[in-house]
C-alpha positions in Angstrom: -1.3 4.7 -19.9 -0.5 6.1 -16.4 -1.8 6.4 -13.2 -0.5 8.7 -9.9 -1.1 8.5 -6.5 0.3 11.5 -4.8 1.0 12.4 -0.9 1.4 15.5 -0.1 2.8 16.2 3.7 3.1 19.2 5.7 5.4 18.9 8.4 6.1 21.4 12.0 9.8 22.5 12.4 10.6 19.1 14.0 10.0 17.2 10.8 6.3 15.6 12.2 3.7 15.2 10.0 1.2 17.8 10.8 -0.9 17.2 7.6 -1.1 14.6 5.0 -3.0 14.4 1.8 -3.5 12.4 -0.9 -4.6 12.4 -4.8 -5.4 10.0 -7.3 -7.1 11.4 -10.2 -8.2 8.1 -11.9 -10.3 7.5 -8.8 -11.9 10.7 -8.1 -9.6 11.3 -5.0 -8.1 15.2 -4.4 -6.2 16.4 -1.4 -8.1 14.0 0.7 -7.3 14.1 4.1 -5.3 11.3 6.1 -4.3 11.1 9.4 -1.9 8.0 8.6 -0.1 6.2 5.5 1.0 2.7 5.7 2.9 2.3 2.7 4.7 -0.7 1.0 6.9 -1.4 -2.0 8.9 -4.6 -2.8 12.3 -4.2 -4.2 12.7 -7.2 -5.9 16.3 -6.8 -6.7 17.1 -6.8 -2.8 14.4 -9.2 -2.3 13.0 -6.6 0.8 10.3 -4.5 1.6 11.0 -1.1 1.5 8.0 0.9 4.4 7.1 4.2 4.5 5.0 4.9 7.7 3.3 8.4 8.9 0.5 9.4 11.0 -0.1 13.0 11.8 0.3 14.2 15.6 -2.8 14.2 16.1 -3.6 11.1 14.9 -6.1 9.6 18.3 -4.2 6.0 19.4 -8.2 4.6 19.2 -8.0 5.2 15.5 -4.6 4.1 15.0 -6.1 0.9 17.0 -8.5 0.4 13.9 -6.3 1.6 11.5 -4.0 -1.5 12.0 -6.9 -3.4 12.7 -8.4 -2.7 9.2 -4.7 -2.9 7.7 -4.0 -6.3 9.2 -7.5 -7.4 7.6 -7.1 -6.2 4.2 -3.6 -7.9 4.4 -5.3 -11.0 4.7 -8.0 -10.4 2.1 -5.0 -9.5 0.0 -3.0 -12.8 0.7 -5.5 -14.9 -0.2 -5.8 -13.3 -3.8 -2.1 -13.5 -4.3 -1.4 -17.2 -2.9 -4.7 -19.0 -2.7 -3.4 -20.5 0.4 -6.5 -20.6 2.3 -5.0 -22.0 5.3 -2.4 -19.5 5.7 -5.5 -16.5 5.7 -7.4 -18.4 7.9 -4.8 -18.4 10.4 -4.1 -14.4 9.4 -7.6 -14.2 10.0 -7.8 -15.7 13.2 -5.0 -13.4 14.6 -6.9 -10.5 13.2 -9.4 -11.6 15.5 -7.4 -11.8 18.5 -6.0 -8.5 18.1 -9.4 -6.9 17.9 -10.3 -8.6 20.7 -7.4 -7.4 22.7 -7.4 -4.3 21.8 -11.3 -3.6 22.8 -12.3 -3.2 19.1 -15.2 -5.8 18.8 -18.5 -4.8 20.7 
């Protein structure tokens, strides 16, 4: 079996992303639209993380405020499912606290 996640980007004459969609058929998702992708893949042969970053130029720097927020969250949740070090996300957690706070995000 096989499953695709596809991104589609339109970009202006100065190579900016003026539009990005994305598909995945096994979860009901067709040209959606995005106004950012954080994506990462590890390359386990170079022991690295290869990053593939875009927002759209009209992307509003208060969303991209709770984009990283929510990111930076779902990080953690995903850390603690990988390592079960419990310590380690409460500490991620903790940051992801102060960055909200900083950046005006809680209310």
């Amino acid at each position: 079996m096989t499953s695709e996640i596809k991104f589609s980007i339109d970009l202006d004459e100065n190579r900016v992303p003026e539009k990005l969609q994305w598909s995945a058929e096994d979860g009901g998702v067709n040209q959606q639209e995005a106004k950012a992708i954080m994506l990462s893949i590890w390359d386990s042969k170079a022991q690295e993380t290869l990053r593939i970053d875009l927002w759209t130029k009209d992307m509003p720097v208060d969303e991209m405020k709770k984009f990283f927020h929510q990111t930076l969250v779902a990080m953690s949740d995903t850390f603690q499912r990988a390592t079960d070090d419990q310590q380690m996300t409460d500490t991620m957690k903790d940051f992801c606290e102060y960055f909200a706070e900083k950046m005006d995000l809680i209310k």
